[in-house]
Each structure stands twice: as C-alpha cells, then as structure tokens.
OpenMM code with the backbone's topology and positions (N, CA, C; nanometers):
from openmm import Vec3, app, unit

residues = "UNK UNK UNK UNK UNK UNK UNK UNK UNK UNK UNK UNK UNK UNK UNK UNK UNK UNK UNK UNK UNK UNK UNK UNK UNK UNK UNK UNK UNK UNK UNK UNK UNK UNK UNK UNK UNK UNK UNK UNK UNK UNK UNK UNK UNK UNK UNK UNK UNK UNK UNK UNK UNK UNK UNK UNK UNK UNK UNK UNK UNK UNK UNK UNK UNK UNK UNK UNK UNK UNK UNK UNK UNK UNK UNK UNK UNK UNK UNK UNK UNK UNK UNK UNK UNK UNK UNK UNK UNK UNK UNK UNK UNK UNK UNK UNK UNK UNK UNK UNK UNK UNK UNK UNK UNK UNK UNK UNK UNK UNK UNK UNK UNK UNK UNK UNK UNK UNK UNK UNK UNK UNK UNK UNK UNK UNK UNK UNK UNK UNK UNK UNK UNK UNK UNK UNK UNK UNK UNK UNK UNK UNK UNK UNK UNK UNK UNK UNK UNK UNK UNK".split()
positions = [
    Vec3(11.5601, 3.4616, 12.0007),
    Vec3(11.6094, 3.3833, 12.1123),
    Vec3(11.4901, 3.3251, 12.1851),
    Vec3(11.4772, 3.2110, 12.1912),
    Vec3(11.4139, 3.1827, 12.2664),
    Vec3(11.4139, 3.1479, 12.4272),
    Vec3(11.3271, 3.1917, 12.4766),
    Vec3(11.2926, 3.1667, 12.6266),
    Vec3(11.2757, 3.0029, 12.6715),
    Vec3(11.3032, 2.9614, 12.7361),
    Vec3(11.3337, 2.8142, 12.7445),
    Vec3(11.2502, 2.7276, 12.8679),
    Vec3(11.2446, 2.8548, 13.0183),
    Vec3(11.1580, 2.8128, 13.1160),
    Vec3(10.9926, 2.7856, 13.1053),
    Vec3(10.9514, 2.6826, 13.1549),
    Vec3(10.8124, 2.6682, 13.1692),
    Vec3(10.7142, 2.7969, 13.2598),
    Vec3(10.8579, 2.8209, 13.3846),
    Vec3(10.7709, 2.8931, 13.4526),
    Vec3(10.7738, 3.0674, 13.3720),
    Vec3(10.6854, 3.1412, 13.4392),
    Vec3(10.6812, 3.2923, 13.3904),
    Vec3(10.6765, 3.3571, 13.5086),
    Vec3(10.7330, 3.3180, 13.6405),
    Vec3(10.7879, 3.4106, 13.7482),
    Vec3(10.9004, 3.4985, 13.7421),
    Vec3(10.9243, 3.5439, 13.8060),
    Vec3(11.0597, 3.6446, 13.8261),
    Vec3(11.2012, 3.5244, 13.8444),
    Vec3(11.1536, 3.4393, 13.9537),
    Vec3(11.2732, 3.3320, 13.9531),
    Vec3(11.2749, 3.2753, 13.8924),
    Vec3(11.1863, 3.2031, 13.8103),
    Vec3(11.2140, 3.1238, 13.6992),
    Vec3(11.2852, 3.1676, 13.5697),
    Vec3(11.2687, 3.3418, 13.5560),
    Vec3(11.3712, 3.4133, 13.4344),
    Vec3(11.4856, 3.4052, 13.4973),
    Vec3(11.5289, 3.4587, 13.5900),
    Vec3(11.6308, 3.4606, 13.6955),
    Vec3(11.6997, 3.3193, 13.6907),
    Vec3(11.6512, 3.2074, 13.7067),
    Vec3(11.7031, 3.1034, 13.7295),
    Vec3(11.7519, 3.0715, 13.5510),
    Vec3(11.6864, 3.1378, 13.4520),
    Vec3(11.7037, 3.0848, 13.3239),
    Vec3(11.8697, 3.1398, 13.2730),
    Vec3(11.8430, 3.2534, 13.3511),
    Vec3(11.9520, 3.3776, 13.2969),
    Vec3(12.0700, 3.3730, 13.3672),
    Vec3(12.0747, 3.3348, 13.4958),
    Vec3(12.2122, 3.3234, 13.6096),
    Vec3(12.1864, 3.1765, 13.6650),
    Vec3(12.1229, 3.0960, 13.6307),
    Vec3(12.0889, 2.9206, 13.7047),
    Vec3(12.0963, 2.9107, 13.8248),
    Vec3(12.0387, 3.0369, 13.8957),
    Vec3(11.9970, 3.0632, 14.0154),
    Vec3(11.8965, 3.2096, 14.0110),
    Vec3(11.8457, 3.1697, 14.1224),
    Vec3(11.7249, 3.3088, 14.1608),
    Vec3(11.7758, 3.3462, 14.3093),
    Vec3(11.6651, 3.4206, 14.3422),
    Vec3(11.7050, 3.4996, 14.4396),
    Vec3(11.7470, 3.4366, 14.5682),
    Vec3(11.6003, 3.3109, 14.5489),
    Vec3(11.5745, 3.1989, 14.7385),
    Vec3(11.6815, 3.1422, 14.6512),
    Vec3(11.7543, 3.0966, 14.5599),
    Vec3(11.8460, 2.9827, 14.5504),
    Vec3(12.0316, 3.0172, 14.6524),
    Vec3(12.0183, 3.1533, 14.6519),
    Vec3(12.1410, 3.2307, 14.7423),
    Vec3(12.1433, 3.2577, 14.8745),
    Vec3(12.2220, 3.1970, 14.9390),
    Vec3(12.2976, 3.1867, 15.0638),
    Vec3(12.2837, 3.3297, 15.1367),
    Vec3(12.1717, 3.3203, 15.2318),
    Vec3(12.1028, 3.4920, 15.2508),
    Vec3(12.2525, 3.5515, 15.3506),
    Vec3(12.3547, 3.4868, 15.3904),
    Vec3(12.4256, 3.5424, 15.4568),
    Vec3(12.5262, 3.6400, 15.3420),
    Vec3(12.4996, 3.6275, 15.2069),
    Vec3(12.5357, 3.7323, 15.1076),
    Vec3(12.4631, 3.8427, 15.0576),
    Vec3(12.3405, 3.8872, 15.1509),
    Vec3(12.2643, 3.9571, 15.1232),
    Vec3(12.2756, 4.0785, 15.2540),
    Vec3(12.4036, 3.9888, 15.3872),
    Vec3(12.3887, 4.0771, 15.4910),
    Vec3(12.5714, 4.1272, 15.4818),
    Vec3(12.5768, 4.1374, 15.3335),
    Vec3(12.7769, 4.1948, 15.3543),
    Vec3(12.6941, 4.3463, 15.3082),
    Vec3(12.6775, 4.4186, 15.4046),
    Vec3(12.6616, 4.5354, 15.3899),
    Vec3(12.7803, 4.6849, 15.3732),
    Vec3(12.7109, 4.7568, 15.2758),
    Vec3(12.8452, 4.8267, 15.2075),
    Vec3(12.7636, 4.9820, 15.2052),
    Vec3(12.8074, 5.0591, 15.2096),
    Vec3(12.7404, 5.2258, 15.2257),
    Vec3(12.7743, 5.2764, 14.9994),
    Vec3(12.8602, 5.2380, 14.9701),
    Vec3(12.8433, 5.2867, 14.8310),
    Vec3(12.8863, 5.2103, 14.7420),
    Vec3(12.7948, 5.2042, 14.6433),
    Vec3(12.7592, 5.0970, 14.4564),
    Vec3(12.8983, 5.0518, 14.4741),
    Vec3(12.9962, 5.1533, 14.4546),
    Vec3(13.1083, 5.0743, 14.4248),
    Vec3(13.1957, 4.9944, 14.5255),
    Vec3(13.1649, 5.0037, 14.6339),
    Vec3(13.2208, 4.8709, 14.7540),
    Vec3(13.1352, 4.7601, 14.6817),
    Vec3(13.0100, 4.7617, 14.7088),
    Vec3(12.9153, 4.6501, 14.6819),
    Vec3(12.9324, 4.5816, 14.6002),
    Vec3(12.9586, 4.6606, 14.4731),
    Vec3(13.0457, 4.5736, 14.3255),
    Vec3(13.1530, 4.5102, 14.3960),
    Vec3(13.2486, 4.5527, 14.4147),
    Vec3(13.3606, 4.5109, 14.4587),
    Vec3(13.3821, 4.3644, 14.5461),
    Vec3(13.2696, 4.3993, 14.6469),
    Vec3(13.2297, 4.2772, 14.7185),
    Vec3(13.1707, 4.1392, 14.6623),
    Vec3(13.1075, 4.1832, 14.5553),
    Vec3(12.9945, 4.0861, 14.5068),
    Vec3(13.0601, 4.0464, 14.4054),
    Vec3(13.1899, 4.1048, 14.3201),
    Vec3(13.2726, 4.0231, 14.2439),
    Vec3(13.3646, 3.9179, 14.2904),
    Vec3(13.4381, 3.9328, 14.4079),
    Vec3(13.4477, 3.8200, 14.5029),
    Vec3(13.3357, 3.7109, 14.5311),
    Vec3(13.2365, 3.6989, 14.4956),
    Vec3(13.2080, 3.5802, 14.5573),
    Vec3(13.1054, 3.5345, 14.4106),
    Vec3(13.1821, 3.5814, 14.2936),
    Vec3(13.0932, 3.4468, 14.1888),
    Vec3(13.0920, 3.3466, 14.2240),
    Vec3(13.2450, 3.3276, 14.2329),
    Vec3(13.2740, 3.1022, 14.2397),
    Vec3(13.1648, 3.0795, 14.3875),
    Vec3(13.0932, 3.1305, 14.4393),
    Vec3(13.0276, 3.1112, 14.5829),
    Vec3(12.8779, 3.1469, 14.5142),
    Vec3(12.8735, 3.2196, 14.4252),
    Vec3(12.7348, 3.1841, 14.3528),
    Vec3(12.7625, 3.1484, 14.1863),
    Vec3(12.8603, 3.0412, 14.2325),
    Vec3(12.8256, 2.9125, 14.0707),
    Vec3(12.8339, 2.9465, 13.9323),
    Vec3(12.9246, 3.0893, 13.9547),
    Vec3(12.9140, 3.1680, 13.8353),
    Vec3(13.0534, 3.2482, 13.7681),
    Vec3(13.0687, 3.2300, 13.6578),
    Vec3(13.2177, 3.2726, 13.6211),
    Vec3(13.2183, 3.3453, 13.5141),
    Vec3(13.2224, 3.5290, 13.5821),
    Vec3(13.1821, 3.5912, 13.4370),
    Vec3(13.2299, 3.6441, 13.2951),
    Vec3(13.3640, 3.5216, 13.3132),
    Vec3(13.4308, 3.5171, 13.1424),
    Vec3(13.3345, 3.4929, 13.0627),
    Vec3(13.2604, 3.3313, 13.1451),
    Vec3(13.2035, 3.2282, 13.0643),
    Vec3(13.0528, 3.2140, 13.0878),
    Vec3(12.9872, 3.2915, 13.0636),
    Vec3(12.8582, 3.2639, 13.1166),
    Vec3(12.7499, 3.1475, 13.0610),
    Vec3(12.7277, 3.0588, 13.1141),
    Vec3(12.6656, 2.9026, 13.0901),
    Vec3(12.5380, 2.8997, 13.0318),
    Vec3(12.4684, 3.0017, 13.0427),
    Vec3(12.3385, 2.9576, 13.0033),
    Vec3(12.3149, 3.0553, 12.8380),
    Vec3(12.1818, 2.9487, 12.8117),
    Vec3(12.1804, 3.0359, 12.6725),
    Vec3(12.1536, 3.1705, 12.6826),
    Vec3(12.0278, 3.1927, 12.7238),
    Vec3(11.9818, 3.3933, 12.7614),
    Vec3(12.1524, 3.4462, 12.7742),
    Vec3(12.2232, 3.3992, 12.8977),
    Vec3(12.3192, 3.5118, 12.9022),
    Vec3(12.4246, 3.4885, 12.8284),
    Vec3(12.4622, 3.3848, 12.7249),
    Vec3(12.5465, 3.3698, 12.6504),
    Vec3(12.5191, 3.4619, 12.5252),
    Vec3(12.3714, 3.4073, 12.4990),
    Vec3(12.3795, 3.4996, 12.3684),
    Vec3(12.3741, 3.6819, 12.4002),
    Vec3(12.4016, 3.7048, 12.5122),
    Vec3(12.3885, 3.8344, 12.4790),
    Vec3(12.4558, 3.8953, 12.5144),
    Vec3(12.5649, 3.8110, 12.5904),
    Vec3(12.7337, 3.8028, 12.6457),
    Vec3(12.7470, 3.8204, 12.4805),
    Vec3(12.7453, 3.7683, 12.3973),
    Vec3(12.8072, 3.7059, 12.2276),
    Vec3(12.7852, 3.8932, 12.1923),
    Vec3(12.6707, 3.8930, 12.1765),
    Vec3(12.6120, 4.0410, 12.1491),
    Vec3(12.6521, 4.1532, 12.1537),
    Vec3(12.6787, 4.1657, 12.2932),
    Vec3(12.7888, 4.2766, 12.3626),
    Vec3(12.9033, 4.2821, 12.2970),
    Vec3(12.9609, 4.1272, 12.3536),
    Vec3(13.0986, 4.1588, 12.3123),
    Vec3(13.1196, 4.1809, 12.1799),
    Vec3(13.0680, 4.1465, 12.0651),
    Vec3(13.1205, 4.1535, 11.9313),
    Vec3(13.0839, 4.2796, 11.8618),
    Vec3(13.0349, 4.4096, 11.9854),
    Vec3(13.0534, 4.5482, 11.9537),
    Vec3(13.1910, 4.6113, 12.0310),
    Vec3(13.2924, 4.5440, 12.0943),
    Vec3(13.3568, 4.5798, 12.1957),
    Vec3(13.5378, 4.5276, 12.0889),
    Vec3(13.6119, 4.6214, 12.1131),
    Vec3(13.7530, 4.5807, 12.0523),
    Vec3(13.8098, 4.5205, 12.1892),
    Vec3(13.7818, 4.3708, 12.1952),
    Vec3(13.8033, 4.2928, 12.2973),
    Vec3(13.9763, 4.2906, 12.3286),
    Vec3(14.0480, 4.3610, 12.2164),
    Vec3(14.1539, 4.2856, 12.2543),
    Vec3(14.2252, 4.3391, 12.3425),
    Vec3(14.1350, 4.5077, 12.3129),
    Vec3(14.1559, 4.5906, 12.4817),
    Vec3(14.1672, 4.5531, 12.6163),
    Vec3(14.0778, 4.4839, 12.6226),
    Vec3(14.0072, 4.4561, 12.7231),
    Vec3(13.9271, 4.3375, 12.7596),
    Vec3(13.9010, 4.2537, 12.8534),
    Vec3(13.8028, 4.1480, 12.8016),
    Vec3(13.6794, 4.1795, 12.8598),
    Vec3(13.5861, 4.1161, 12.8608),
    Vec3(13.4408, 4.1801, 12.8853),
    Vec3(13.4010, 4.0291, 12.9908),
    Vec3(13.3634, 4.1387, 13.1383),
    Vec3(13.2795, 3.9907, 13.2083),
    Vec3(13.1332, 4.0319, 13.1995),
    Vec3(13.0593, 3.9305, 13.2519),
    Vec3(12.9454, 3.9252, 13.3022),
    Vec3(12.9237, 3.9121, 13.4144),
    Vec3(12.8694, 3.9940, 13.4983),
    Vec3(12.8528, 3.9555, 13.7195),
    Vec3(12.7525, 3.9292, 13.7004),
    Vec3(12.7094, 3.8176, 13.8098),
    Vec3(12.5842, 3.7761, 13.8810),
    Vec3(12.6053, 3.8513, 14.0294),
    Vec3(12.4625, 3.9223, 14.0162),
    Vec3(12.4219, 3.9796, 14.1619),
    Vec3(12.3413, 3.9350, 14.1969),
    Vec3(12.2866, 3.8253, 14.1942),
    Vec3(12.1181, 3.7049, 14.2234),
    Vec3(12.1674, 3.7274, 14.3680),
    Vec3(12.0796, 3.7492, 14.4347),
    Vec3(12.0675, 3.7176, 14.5520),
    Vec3(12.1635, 3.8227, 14.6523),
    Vec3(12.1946, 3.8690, 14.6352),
    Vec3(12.3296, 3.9555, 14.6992),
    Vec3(12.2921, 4.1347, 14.7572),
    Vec3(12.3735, 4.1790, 14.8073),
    Vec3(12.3568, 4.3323, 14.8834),
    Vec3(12.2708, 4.4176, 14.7744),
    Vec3(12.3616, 4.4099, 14.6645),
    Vec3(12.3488, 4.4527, 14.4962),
    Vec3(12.1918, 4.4343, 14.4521),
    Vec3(12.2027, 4.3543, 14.4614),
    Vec3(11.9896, 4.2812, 14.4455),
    Vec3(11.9078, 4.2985, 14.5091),
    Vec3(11.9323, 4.3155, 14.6305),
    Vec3(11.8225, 4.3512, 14.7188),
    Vec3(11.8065, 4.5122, 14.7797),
    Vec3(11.9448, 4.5854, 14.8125),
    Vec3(11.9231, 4.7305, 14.8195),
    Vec3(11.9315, 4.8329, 14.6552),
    Vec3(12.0518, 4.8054, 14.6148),
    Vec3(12.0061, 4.8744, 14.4607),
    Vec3(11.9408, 4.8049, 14.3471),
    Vec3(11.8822, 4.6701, 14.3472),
    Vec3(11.8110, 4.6680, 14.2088),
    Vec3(11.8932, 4.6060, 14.1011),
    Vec3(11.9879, 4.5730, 14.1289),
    Vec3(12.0695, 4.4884, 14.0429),
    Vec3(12.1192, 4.3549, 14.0513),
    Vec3(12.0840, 4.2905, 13.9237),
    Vec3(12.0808, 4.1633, 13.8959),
    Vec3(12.2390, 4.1042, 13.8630),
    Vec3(12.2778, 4.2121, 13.7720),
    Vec3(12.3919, 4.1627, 13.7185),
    Vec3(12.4552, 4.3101, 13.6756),
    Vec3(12.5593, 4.2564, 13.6135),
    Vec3(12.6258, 4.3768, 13.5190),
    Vec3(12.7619, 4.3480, 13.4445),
    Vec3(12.7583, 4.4364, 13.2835),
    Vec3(12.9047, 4.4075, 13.2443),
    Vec3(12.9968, 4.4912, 13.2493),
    Vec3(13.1012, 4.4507, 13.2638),
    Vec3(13.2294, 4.5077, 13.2858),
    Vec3(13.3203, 4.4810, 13.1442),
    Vec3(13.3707, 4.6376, 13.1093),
    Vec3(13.4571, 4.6132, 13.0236),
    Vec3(13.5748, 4.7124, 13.0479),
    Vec3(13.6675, 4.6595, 13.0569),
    Vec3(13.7633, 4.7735, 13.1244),
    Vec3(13.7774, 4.8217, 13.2874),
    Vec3(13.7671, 4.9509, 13.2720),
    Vec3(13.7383, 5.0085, 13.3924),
    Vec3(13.5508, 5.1044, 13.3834),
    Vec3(13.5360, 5.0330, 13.2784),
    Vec3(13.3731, 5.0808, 13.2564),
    Vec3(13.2200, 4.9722, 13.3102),
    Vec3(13.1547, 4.9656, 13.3089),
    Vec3(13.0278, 4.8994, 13.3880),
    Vec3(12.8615, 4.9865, 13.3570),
    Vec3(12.8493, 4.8606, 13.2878),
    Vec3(12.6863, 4.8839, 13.2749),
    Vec3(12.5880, 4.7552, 13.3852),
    Vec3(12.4608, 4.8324, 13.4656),
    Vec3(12.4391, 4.6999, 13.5463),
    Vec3(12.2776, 4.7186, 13.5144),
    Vec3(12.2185, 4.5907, 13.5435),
    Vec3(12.0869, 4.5689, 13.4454),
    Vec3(11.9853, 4.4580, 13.6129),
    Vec3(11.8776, 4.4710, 13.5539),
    Vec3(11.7835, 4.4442, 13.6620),
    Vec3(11.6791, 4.3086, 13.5445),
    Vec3(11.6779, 4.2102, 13.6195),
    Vec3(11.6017, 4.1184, 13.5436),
    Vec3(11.4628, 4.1224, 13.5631),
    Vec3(11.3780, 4.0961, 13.4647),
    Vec3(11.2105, 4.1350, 13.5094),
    Vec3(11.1467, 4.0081, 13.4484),
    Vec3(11.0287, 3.9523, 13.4681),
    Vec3(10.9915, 3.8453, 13.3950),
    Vec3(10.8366, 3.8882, 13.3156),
    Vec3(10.8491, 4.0318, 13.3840),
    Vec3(10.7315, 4.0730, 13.2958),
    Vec3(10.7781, 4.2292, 13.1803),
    Vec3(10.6364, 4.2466, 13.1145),
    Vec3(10.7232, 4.2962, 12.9660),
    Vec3(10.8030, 4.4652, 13.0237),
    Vec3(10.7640, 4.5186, 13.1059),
    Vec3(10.8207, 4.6154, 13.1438),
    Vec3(10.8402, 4.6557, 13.2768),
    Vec3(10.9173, 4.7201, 13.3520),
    Vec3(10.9193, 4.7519, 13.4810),
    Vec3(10.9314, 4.9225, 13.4619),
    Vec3(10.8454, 4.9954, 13.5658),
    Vec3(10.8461, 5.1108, 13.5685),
    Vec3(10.9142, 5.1752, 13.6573),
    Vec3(10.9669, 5.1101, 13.7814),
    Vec3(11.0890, 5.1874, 13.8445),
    Vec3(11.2054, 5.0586, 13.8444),
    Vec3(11.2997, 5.1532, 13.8641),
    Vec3(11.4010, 5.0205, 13.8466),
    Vec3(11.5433, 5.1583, 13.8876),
    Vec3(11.6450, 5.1090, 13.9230),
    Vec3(11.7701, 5.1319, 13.9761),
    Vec3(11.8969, 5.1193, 13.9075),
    Vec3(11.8868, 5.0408, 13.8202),
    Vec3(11.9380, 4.9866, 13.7621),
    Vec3(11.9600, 5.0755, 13.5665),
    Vec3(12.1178, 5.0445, 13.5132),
    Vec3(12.1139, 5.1245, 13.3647),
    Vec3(11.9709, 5.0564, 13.3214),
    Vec3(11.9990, 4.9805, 13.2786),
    Vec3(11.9144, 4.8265, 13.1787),
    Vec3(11.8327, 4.7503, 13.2317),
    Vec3(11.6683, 4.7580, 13.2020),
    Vec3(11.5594, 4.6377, 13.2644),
    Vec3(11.6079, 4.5304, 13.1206),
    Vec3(11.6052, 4.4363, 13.1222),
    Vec3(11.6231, 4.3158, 13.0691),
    Vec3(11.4919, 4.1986, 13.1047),
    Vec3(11.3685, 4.2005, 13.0213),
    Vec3(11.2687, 4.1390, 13.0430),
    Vec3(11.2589, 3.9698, 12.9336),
    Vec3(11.1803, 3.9197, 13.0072),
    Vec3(11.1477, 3.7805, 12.9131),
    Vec3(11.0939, 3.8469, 12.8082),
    Vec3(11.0157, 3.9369, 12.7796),
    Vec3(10.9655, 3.9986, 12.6429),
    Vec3(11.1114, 4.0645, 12.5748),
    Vec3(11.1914, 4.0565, 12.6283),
    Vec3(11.3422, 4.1328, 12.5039),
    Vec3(11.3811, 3.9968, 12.4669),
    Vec3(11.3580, 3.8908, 12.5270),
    Vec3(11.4335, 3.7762, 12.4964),
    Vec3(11.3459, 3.7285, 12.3397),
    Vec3(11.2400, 3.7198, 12.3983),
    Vec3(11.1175, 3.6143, 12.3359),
    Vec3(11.1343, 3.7280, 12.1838),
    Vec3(11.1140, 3.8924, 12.1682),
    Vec3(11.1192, 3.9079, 12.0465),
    Vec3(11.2308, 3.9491, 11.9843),
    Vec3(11.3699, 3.8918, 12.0532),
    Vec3(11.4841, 3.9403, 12.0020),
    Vec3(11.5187, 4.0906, 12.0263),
    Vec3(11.4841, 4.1528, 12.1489),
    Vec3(11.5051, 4.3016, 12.1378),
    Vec3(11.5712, 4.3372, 12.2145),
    Vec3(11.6394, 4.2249, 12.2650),
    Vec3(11.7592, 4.1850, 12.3526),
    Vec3(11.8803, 4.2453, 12.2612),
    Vec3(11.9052, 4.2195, 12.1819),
    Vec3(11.9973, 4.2353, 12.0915),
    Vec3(12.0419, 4.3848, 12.0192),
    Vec3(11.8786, 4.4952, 12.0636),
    Vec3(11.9306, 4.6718, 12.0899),
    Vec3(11.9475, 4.6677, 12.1938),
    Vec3(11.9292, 4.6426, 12.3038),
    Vec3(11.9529, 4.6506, 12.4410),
    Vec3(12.1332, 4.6539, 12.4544),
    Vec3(12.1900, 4.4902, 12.3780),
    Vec3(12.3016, 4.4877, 12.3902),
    Vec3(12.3777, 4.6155, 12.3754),
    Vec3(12.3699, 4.6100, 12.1913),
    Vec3(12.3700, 4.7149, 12.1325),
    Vec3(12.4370, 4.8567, 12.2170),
    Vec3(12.2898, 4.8852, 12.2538),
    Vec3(12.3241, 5.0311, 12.3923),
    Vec3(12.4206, 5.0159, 12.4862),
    Vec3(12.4107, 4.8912, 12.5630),
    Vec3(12.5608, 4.8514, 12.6489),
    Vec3(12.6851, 4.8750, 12.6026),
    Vec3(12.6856, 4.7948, 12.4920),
    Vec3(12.8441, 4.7978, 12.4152),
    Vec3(12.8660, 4.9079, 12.3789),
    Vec3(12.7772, 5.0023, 12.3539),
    Vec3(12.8260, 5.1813, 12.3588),
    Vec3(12.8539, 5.2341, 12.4653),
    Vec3(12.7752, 5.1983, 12.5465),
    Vec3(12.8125, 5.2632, 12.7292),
    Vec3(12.9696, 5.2324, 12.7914),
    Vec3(12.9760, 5.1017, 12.7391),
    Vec3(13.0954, 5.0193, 12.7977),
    Vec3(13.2435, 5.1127, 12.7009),
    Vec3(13.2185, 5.1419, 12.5952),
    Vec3(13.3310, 5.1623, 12.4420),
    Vec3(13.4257, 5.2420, 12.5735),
    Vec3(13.5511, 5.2230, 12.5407),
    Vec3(13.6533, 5.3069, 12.6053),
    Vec3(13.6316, 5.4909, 12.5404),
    Vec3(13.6953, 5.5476, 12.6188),
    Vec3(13.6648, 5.7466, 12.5581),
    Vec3(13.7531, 5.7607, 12.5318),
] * unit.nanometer
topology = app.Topology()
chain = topology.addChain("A")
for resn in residues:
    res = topology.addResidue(resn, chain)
    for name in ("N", "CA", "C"):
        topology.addAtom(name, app.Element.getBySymbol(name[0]), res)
C-alpha cells in the first residue's frame, strides 16, 4: 500500500487516513466531556456526519484498504463492520484514540502515528505510516478481525 502524502507529520498521516487531522476539527468537540470510554464512544459516534465521515464507507485509500482487510476476515452477514473517526474529538485528546472498528457489539480502537513506532499509546492498535508503506498493515488487520470475531 502505498502512502500517498508528501508530508511525514502526524497530520499529514492523519489527514491521509480520516481527510482530516487534529487542527482540521471544530475544538468545541474536544470539550463534550464524558467520565467513561464508553460514553465518549457513544458521543463521538454521533457526530461523524459533523466530522465528514461515514463509517460504512470509508473514502480514502489507507482506510479503505484496511476497512477491505478487516472485513473480509469477519462473517459480515452477521453483522456489518464500521469504521469511527475520533480526529480531533474527547476520544483523541484524553484517551489516545484516533479511530476504531466496530463489529457487532465488539470494538477494537487504534491510535495513528506517522512515525515507525510509538512506545506509549492507550489505545488496542498503533497504526503507523511504516505498516502502510511495508504492507504490515494487513497483520495488524488480521489481529482486529480476531478481536472483533463474535464468541
């Protein structure tokens, strides 16, 4: 897969992966404050269409192909599988999360990095421009679509 941005910042992966970064979000979604993960989800799935994002269909290549990835370890017909954008939001700035998928009543959530590794993180899944660039995006998925499998 290739990486597509010129830049090699954090927002510029960010902007590659959700077509927004962090300054691109409306900071009054960064002050819906929530005491536990799962309000915050809750909250921050309400307001895709308010950050440009619809996580049946995710638009860009990075998160399509690995939307594709996921899902085609997943017996979709269970269930359908989204993708959340947390760019900019409660989610991103107090726990560390970028995004996350949902399959069912299950959830894996992942932290975007633009460098090859991050050593603390909050988040299940770091997801770096180095998983993209050597395809290692694609065990990463892999591990999700097991996390996500119904029990």
């Amino acid at each position: 897969m290739r990486v597509f941005s010129i830049q090699s910042d954090g927002p510029g992966f960010e902007r590659e992966f959700f077509n927004k970064a962090f300054d691109d979000v409306d900071p009054c979604f960064r002050c819906l404050k929530t005491h536990r993960l799962k309000d915050a989800i809750a909250v921050v799935k309400k307001l895709q269409s308010d950050l440009d994002w619809n996580p049946a269909k995710p638009k860009t290549p990075l998160s399509e192909s690995i939307f594709r990835k996921v899902s085609s370890k997943l017996p979709i017909s269970i269930s359908p599988l989204y993708l959340f954008s947390a760019i900019g939001t409660e989610l991103d700035l107090r726990w560390g999360i970028d995004g996350w998928f949902e399959f069912g009543d299950r959830f894996v959530t992942f932290d975007l990095t633009s460098g090859k590794f991050k050593k603390h993180f909050k988040a299940n899944y770091v997801l770096s421009r180095y998983h993209f660039l050597t395809n290692k995006h694609f065990g990463i998925a892999g591990s999700m679509a097991r996390r996500l499998q119904p029990r």
